[in-house]
C-alpha positions, 0 to 999 in steps of 0.5 A: 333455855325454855323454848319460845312459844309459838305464837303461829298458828298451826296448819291443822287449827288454820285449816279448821278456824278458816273452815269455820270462818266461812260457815259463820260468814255464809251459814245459808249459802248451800241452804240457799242453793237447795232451796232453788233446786227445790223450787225449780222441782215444784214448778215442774210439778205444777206445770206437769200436772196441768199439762196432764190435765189440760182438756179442751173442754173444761174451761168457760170459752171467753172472747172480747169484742170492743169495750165488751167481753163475752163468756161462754159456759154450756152446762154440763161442764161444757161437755155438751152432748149429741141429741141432749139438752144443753143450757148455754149462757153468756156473761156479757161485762163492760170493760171494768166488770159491769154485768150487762143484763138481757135487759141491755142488750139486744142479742140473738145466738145463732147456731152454725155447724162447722165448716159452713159457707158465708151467708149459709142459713143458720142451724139453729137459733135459740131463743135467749132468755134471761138467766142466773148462773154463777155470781151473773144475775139476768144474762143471756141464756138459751136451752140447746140440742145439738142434733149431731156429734161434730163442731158448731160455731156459736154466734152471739151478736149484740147492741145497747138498748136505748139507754145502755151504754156498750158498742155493738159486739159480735162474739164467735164460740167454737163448741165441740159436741160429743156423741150421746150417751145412749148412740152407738159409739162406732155409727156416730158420725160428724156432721159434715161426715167428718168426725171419724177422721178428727183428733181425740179430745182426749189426750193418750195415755203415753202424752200423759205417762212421758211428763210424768217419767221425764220429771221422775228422772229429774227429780232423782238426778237432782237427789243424788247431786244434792247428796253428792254435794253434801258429803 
């Protein structure tokens, strides 16, 4: 008698047409989940860096006061110094983005250094004048010098002319101002004698060098469990 065929299916050819039943039923599934430890790499990428480059001084000041929102911008590059002109403007927007030109508006921008007392007089008030900066054509601006390195409080205070419609607003702007540039950096001193005991605006070189260690680490235990996963 001829032996019968054996018509089971062998372990090792079971073993391999299961294994291969599965790469054709999840093809993407270890793609799918190196892609997300991918992402999760960028996005700690991005937000190291921009804690890295965060400064207090590089973004427009913005403040919103009833239907109105006020932006505060001091060229150059809202890094005002001590003793040095300064040119402030404020793009004044209805709520829905309308412009409000110094046309509109009866604004004064009245200068206080930091700290001061209630009812305490003013520092300096600008003269406003209408302005173009940016996509803004007609706001408020004003030409300012700060006399001392310190902090100021910028207020700006508004209401409709006859035929502009806006509620009266009242916008307070903290603005920190840097010792000029031709002072001597060890008699600079704040305007209330303060500035020597304040915090840098400049972050340290170890809260700069930590993220970007620590993401280094991450990103060198999440190769070697990608490489280990896929042998």
């Amino acid at each position: 008698m001829f032996p019968q065929p054996n018509h089971g299916k062998s372990p090792l050819f079971s073993g391999s047409i299961s294994m291969s039943q599965k790469q054709r039923r999840y093809p993407l599934k270890g793609i799918s989940w190196h892609q997300g430890r991918i992402k999760y790499l960028l996005f700690l990428s991005c937000l190291v860096i921009s804690v890295t480059n965060l400064s207090p001084a590089s973004a427009h000041k913005v403040e919103v006061a009833g239907d109105v929102g006020g932006t505060l911008h001091i060229e150059p590059n809202d890094n005002p110094r001590a003793g040095e002109p300064s040119q402030a403007w404020f793009a004044l927007t209805r709520r829905g983005g309308r412009v409000i030109p110094l046309s509109q508006c009866n604004c004064q921008l009245a200068v206080y250094a930091e700290p001061y007392a209630a009812g305490e007089p003013p520092l300096l008030e600008p003269q406003l004048e209408p302005v173009a900066a940016e996509r803004y054509q007609g706001i408020p601006g004003a030409e300012v010098v700060f006399p001392k390195p310190g902090i100021y409080q910028l207020q700006l205070n508004g209401k409709p002319v006859s035929g502009a419609r806006f509620k009266p607003f009242e916008f307070k702007f903290e603005v920190t101002v840097a010792g000029g540039s031709t002072e001597n950096t060890q008699n600079l001193r704040d305007v209330n004698s303060n500035l020597g005991e304040g915090e840098s605006q400049q972050l340290p070189i170890w809260a700069i060098a930590l993220p970007i260690l620590g993401f280094i680490g991450i990103l060198i235990v999440v190769l070697r469990s990608m490489r280990g996963s896929g042998e």
